[in-house]
RODO-2510 file (C-alpha; in nm, 4 decimals, decimal comma):
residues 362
     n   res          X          Y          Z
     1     x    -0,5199    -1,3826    -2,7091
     2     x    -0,4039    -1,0374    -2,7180
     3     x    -0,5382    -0,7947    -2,3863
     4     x    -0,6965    -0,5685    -2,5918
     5     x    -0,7829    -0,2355    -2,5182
     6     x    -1,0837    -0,0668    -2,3168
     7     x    -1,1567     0,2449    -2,5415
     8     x    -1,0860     0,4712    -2,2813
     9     x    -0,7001     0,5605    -2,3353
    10     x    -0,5552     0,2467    -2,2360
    11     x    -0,4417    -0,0488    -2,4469
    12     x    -0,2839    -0,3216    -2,2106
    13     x    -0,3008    -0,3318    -1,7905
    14     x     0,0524    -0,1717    -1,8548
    15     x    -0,0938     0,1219    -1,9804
    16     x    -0,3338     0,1662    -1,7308
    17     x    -0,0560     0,1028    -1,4965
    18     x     0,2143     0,4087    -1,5187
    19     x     0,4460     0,5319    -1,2680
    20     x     0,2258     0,8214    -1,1003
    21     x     0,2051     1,1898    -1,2337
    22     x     0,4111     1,4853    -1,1389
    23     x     0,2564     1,7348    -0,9113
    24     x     0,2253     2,0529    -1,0546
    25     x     0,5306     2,2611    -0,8672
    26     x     0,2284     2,5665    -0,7522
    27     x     0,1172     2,2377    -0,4968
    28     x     0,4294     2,2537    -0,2843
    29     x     0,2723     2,6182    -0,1798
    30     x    -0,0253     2,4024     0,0238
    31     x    -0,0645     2,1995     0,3428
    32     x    -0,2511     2,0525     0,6034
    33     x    -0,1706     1,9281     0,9579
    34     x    -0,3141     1,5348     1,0423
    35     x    -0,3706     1,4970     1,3805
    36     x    -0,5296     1,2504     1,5972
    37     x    -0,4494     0,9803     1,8972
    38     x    -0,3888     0,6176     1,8989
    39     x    -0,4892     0,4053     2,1948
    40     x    -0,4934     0,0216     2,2238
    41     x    -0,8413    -0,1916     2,2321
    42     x    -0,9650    -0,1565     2,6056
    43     x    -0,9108     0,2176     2,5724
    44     x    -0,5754     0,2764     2,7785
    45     x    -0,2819     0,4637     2,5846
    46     x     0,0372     0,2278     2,4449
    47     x     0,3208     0,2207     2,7065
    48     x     0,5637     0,3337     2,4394
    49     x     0,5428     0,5889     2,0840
    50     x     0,4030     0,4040     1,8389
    51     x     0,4865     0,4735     1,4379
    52     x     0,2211     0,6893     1,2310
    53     x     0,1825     0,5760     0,9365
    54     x     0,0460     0,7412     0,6377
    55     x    -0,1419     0,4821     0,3315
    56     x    -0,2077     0,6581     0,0324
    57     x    -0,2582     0,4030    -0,2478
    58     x    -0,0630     0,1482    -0,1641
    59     x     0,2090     0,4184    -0,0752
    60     x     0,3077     0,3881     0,2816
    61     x     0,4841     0,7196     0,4453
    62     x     0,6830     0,6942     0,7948
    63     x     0,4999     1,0290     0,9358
    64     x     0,6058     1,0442     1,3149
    65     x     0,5653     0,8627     1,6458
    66     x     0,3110     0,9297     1,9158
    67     x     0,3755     1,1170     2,2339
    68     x     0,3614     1,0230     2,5749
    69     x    -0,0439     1,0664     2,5721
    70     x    -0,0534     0,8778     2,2409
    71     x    -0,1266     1,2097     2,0228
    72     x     0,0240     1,2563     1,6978
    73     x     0,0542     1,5944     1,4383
    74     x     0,1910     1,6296     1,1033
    75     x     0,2168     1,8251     0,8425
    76     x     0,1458     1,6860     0,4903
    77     x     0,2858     1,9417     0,1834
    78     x     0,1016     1,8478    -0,1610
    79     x     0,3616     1,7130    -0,3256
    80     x     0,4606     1,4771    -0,0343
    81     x     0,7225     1,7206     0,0530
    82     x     0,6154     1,6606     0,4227
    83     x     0,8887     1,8708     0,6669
    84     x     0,7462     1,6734     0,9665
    85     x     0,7179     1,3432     0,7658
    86     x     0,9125     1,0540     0,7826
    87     x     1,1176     0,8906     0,4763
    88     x     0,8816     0,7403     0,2080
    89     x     0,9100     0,3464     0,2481
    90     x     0,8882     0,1065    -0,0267
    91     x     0,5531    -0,0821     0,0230
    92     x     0,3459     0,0698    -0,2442
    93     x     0,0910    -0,0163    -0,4890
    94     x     0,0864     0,3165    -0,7037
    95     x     0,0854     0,1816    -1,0102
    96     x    -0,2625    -0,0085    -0,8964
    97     x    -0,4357     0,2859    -0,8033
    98     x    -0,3286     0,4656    -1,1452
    99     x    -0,6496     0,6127    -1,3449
   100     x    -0,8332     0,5524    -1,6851
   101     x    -0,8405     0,8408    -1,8421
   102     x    -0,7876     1,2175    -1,8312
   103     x    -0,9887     1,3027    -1,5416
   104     x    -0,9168     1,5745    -1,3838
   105     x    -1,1767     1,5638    -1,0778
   106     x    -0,9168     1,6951    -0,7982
   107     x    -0,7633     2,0152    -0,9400
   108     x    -0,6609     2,1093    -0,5897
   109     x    -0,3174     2,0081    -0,4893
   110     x    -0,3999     1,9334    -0,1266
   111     x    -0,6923     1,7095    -0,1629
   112     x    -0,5447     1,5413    -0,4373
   113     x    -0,2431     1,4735    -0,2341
   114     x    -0,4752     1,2858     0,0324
   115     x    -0,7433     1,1128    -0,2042
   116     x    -0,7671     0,7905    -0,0998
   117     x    -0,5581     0,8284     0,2425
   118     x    -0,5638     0,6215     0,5634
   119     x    -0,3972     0,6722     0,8361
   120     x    -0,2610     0,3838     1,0742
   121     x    -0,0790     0,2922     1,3804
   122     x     0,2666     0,0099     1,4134
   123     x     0,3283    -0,1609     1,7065
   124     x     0,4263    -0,5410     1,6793
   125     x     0,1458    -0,8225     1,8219
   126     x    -0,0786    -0,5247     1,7237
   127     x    -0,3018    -0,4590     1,3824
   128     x    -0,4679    -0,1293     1,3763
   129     x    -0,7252     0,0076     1,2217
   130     x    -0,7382     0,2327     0,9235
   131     x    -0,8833     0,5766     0,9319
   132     x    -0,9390     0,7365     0,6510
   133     x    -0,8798     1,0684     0,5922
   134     x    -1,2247     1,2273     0,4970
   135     x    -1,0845     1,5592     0,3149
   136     x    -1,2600     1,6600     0,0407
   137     x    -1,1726     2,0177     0,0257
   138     x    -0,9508     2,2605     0,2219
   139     x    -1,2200     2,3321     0,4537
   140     x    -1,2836     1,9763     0,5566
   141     x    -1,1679     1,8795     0,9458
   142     x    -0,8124     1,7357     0,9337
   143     x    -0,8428     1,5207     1,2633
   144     x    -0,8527     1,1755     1,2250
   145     x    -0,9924     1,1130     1,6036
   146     x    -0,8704     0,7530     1,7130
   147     x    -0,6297     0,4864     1,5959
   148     x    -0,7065     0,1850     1,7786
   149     x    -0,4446    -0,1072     1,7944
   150     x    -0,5623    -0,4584     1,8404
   151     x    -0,4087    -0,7699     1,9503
   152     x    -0,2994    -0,9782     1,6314
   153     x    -0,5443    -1,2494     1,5019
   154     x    -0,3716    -1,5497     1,2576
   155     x    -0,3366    -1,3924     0,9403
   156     x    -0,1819    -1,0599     1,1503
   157     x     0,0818    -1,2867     1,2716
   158     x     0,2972    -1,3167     1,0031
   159     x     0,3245    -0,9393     0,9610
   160     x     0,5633    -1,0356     1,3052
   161     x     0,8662    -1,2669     1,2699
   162     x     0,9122    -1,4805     1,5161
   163     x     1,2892    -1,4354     1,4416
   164     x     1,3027    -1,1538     1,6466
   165     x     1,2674    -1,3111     1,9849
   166     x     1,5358    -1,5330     1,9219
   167     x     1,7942    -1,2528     1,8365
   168     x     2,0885    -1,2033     2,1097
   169     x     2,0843    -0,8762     2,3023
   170     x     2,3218    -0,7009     2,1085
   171     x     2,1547    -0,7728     1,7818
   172     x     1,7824    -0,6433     1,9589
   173     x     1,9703    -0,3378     2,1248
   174     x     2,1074    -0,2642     1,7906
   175     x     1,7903    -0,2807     1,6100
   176     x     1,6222    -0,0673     1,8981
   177     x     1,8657     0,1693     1,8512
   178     x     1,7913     0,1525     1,4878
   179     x     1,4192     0,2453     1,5147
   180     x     1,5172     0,5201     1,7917
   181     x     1,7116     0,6593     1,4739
   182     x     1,4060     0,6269     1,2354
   183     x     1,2046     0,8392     1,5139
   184     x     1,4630     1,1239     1,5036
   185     x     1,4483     1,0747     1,1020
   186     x     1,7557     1,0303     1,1205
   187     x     1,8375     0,7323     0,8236
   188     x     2,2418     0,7070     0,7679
   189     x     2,2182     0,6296     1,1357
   190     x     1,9393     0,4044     1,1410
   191     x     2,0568     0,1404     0,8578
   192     x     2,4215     0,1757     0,9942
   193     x     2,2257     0,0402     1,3513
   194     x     1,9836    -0,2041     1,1270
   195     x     2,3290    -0,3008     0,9709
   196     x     2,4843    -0,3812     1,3081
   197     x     2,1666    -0,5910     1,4299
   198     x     2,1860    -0,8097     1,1289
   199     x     2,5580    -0,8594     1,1178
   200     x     2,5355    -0,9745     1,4781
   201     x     2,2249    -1,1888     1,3969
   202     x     2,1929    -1,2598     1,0290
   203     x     1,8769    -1,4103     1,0528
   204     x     1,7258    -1,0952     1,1813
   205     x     1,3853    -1,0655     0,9379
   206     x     1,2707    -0,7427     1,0431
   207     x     1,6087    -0,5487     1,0259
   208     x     1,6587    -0,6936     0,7291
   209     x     1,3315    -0,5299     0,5987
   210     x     1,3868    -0,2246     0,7594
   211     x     1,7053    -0,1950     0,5537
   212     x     1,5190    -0,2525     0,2100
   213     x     1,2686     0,0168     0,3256
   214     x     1,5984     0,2841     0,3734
   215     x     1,7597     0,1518     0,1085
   216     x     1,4233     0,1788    -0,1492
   217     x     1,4256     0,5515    -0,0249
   218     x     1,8058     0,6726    -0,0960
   219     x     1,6637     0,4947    -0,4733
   220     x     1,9361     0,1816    -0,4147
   221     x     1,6708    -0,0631    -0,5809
   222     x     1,9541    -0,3750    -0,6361
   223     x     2,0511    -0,2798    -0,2805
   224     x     1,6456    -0,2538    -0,1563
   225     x     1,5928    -0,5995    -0,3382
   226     x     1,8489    -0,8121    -0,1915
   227     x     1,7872    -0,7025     0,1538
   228     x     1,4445    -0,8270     0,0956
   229     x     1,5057    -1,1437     0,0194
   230     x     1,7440    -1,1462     0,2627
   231     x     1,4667    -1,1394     0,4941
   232     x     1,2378    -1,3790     0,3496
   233     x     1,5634    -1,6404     0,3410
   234     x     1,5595    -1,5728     0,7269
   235     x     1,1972    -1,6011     0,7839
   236     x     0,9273    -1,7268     0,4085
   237     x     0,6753    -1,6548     0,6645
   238     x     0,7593    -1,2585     0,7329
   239     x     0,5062    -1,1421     0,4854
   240     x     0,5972    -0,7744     0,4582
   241     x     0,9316    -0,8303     0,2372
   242     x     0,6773    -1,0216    -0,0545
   243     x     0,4445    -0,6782    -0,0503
   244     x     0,7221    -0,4773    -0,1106
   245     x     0,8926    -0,7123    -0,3753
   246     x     0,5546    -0,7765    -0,5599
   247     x     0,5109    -0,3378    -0,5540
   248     x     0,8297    -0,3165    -0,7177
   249     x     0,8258    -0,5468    -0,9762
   250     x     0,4749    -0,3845    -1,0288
   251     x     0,6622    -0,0177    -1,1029
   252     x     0,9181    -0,2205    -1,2694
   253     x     0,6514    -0,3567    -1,5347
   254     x     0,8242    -0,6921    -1,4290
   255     x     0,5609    -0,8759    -1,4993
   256     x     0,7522    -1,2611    -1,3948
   257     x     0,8666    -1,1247    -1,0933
   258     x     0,5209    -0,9437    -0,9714
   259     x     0,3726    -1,3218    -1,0273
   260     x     0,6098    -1,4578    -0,8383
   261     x     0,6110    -1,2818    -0,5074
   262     x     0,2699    -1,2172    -0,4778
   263     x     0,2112    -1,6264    -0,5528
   264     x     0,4632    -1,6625    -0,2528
   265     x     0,2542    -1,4254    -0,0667
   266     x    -0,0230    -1,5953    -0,1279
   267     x     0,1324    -1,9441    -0,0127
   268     x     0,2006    -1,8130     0,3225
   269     x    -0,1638    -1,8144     0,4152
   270     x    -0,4190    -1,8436     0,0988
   271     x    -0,6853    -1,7272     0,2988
   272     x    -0,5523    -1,4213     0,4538
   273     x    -0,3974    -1,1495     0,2229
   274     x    -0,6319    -1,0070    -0,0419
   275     x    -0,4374    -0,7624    -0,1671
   276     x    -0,1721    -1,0587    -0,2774
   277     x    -0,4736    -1,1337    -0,5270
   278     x    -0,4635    -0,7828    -0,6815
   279     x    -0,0668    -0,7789    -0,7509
   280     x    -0,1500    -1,1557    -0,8467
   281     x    -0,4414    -1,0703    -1,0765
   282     x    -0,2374    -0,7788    -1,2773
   283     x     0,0323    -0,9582    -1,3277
   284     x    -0,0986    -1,2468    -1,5337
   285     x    -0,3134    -1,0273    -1,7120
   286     x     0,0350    -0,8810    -1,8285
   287     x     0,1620    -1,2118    -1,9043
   288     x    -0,1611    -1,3251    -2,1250
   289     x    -0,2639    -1,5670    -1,8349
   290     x    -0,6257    -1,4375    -1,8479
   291     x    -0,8358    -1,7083    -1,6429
   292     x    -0,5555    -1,7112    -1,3726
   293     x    -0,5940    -1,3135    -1,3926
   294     x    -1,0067    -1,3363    -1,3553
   295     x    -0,9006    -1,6459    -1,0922
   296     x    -0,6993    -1,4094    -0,8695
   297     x    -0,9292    -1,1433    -0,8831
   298     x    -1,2869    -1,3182    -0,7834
   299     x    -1,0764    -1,4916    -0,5254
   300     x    -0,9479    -1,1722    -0,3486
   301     x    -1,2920    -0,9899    -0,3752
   302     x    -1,4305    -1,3234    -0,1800
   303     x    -1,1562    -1,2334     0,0912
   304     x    -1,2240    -0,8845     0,0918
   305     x    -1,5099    -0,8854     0,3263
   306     x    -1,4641    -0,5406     0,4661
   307     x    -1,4447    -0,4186     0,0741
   308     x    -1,1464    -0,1786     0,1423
   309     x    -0,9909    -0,2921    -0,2090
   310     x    -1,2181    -0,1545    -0,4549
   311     x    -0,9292    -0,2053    -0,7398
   312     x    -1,0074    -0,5463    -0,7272
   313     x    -1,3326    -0,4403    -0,8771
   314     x    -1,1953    -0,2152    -1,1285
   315     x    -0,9641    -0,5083    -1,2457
   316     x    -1,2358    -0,8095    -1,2328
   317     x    -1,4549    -0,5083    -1,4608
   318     x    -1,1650    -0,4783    -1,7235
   319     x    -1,0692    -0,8280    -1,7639
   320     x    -1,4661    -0,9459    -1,8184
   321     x    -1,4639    -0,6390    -2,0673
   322     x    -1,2087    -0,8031    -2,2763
   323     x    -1,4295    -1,1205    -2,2880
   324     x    -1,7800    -0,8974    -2,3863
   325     x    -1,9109    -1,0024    -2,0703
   326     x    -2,0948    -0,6800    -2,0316
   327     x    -2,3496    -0,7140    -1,7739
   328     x    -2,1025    -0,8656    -1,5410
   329     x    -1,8236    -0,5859    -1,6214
   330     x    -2,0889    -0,3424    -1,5474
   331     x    -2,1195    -0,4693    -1,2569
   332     x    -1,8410    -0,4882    -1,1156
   333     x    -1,7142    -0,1434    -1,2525
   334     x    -2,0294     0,0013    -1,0563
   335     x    -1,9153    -0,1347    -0,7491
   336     x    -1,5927    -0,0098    -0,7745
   337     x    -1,7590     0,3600    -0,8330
   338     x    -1,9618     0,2671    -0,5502
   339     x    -1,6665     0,2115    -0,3202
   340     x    -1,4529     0,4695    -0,4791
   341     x    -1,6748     0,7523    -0,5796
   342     x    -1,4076     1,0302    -0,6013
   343     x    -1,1242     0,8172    -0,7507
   344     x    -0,9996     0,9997    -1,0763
   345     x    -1,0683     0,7937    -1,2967
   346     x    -1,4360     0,8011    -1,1649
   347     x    -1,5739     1,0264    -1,4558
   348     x    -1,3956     0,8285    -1,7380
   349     x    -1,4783     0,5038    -1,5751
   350     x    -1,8559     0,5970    -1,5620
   351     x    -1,8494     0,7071    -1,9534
   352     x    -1,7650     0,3577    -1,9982
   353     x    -1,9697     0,2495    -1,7557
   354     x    -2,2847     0,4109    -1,9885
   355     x    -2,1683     0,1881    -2,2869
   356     x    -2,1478    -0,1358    -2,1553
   357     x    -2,5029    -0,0998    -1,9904
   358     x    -2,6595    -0,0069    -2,3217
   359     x    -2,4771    -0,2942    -2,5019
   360     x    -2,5834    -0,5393    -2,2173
   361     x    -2,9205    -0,4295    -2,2755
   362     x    -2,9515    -0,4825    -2,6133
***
């Protein structure tokens, strides 16, 4: 059975699935400062700077570290030319968050830059919470108020090897020298200090990672790839390495590949990682292997509790379209608007939207 097309512009999830748009080069002329404060869950500030991070789908950006009263700024150019940013690290879903369509809904650079933007907060034995960031037009506050860290639960674990306590001192010095490099932005000397932790300790997960992340931004994908899975090899439970690997393929339009890690991912804990589903779903809808596709999907929306993937529902509404299940497409598509209202493919996905109601009605 061929994947055949919505009538929207797209033939196959690959179409719908492009490597993203260029920004028109007026954007670089616009930007905002983010600002805001992190603080742990009983309200004091963390003892040390903890890493900003910037999530804009799937796209995670390095942005800067806290100060000593656990306030951050920075500057976001449309673009991403950020001059206070940090380097652009390889855990991204892009291709997942690509629209349907010719919308055109955001035609300014700046708030199409942030649609769909969270901010969090990195500190190990910590998850944080997401904040989004709530700018619909240049007018809109830019503060995100509070980032609050809490202590890990099960699934948050393995976002933590537990290689790291057993590396010597000169491997952990190493590595802490390494991320004191990656707050002064500067790189060369952060993977030649990630280098040094890992040649004293080969089994060091997170350095290993670290290096993929550097590596994935100087565009060294062979050399991003095997540092990966040289840190899954020293720890299948370190979960980070499979997101990255799965995003890749994804861009990639390896299709075998995107399976594969995000299965792995999944086999770490099949109870605890959503967003595994969504890499998981796409990919065997590439490959043909519709019912695992429709599988994955349903089975990530049932994890997604707190409904902050609404491409899951965009997905599960494609993949019932191709089997003229309209009333359940419909429904799922409306969720997804629901959930996403300004995404750009919003306008395009509601003309479609129109059509399958009136042939589930009939």
């Amino acid at each position: 059975m061929v994947f055949r097309a919505v009538r929207i512009a797209v033939t196959t999830f690959a179409a719908i699935l492009p490597a993203g748009a260029q920004v028109p080069s007026h954007a670089h002329e616009q930007a905002v400062f983010i600002s805001g404060e992190v603080a742990l869950e009983d309200g004091t500030k963390p003892a040390d700077p903890v890493r900003v991070q910037r999530v804009c789908k799937g796209t995670t950006h390095d942005e800067i570290w806290t100060d000593a009263n656990g306030q951050f700024s920075f500057k976001v150019v449309a673009g991403g030319n950020d001059t206070a940013g940090g380097a652009e690290t390889a855990t991204r879903d892009t291709d997942l968050a690509r629209p349907i369509g010719n919308s055109t809904f955001y035609s300014n650079p700046i708030t199409s830059e942030l649609r769909d933007c969270e901010v969090r907060a990195v500190m190990a034995g910590y998850w944080s919470d997401r904040v989004a960031i709530a700018m619909k037009n240049t007018l809109d506050s830019t503060r995100v108020g509070k980032i609050v860290l809490h202590p890990v639960s099960k699934a948050d674990t393995f976002t933590v090897s537990a290689t790291t306590l057993a590396a010597p001192s000169n491997a952990r010095k190493a590595f802490e020298k390494g991320e004191a490099a990656l707050r002064d932005r500067h790189w060369d000397a952060a993977e030649k200090a990630f280098n040094k932790a890992v040649a004293e300790y080969p089994k060091f997960a997170i350095a290993w990672f670290e290096i993929g992340l550097l590596r994935q931004n100087k565009n060294d994908t062979v050399g991003a790839v095997k540092a990966w899975q040289a840190s899954l090899a020293a720890d299948p439970k370190y979960v980070r390495p499979y997101e990255s690997l799965a995003a890749l393929a994804q861009r990639l339009n390896d299709w075998t590949d995107a399976e594969k890690y995000s299965h792995d991912w999944i086999q770490v804990d099949p109870e605890a990682f959503p967003m595994a589903y969504l890499y998981s779903a796409v990919a065997e809808a590439n490959l043909n292997k519709l019912e695992e596709a429709e599988a994955a999907a349903r089975h990530g929306l049932r994890l997604d509790k707190d409904h902050k993937i609404a491409r899951l529902n965009y997905v599960l509404g494609l993949l019932l379209m191709q089997k003229h299940e309209n009333a359940e497409s419909a429904k799922f598509l409306r969720t997804y608007l629901e959930l996403a209202p300004n995404a750009a493919d919003a306008l395009a996905v509601r003309a479609e939207l129109v059509k399958l109601e009136a042939a589930a009605s009939k």
